[in-house]
C-alpha positions as a Markdown table, in Angstrom:
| # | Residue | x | y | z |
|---|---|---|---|---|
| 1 | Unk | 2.9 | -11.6 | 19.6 |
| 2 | Unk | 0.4 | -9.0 | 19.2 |
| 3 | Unk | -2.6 | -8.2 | 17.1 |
| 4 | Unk | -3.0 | -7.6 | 13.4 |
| 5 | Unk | -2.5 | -4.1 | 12.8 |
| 6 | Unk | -4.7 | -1.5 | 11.1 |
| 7 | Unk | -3.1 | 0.3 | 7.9 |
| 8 | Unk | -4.6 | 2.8 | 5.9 |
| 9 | Unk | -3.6 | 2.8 | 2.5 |
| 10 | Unk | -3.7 | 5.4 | 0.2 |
| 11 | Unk | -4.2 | 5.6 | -3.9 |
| 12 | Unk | -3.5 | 8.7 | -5.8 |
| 13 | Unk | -3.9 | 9.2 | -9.8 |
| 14 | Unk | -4.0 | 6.2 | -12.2 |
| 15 | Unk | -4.0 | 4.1 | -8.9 |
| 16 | Unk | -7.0 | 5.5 | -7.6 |
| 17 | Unk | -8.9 | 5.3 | -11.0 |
| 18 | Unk | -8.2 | 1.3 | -11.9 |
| 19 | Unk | -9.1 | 0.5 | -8.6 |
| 20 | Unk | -12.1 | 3.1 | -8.1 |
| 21 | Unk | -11.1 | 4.3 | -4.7 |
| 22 | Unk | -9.1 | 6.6 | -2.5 |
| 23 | Unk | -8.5 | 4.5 | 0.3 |
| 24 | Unk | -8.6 | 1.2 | 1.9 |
| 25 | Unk | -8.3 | -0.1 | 5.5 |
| 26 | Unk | -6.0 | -3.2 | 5.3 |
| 27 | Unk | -5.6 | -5.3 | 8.3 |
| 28 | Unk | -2.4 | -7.6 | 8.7 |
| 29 | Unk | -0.5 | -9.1 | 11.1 |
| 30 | Unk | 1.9 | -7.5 | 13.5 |
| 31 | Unk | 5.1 | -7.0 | 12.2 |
| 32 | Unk | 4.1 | -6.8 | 8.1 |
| 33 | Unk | 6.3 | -5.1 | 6.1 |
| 34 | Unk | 5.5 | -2.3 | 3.3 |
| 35 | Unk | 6.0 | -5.6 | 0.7 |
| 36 | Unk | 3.2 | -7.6 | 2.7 |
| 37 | Unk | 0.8 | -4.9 | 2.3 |
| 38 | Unk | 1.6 | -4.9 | -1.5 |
| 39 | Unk | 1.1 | -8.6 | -1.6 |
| 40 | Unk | -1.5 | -8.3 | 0.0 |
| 41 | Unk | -3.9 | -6.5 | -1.9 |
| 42 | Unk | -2.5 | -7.6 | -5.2 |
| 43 | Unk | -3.7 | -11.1 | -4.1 |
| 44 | Unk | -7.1 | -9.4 | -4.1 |
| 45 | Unk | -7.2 | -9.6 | -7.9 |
| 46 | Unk | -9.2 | -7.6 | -10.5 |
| 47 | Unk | -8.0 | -4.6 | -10.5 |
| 48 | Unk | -5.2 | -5.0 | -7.9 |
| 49 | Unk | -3.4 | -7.0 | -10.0 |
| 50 | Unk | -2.6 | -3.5 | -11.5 |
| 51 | Unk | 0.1 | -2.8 | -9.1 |
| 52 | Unk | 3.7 | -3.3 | -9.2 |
| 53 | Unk | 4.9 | -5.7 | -6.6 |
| 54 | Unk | 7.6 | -2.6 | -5.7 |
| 55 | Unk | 5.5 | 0.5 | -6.3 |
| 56 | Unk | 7.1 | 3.7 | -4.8 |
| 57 | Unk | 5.5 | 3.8 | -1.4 |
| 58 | Unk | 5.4 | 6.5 | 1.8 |
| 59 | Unk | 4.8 | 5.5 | 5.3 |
| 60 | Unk | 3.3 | 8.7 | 7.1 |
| 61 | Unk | 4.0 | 10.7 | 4.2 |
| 62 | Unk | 7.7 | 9.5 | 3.9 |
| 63 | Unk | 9.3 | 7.4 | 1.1 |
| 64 | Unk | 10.5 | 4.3 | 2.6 |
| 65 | Unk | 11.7 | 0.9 | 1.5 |
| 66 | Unk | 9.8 | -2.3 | 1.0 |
| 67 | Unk | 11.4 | -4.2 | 3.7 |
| 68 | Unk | 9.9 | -1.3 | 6.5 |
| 69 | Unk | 7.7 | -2.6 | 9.1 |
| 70 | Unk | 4.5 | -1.6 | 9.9 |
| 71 | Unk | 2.5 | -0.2 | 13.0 |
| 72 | Unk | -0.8 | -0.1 | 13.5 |
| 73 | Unk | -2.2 | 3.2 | 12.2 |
| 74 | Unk | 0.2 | 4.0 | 10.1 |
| 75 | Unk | -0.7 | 6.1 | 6.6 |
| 76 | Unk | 0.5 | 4.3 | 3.5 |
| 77 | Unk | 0.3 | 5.9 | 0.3 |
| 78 | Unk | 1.1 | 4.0 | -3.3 |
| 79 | Unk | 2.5 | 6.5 | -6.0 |
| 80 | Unk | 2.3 | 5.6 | -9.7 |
| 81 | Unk | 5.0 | 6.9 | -12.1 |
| 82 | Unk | 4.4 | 9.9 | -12.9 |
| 83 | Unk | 4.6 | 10.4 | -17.6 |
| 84 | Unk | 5.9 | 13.7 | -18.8 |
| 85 | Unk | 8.4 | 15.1 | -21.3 |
């Protein structure tokens, strides 16, 4: 098995301002899906807790599903749901 790998996650709009940041460096283990990461930092609590357990996510700026795996490096980005009329 290999090492954990290194994702960088991405917040954007009311995301980014409950949690007070842009970006996070999340390490997990090798062969995490999309879902782990979400458990993952909703099991940081506070203001994680925010998150949906199935926001809409992109892996390298493409929208993927929960069950995708992983690699180290990749980009993940959360999206909240966007309001308008």
């Amino acid at each position: 098995m290999y090492g954990p790998v290194e994702i960088r996650t991405l917040f954007f709009a009311s995301y980014k301002e409950l949690l007070g940041t842009g970006e996070l460096q999340v390490d997990l283990p090798a062969g995490a899906t999309v879902s782990d990461l979400v458990s993952a930092l909703r099991s940081r609590g506070g203001a994680f807790t925010v998150l949906p357990s199935t926001p809409a996510v992109a892996v390298n700026m493409t929208y993927t599903d929960p069950a995708a795996v992983l690699s180290d490096g990749d980009e993940v980005a959360l999206i909240p749901p966007v309001a308008g009329g």
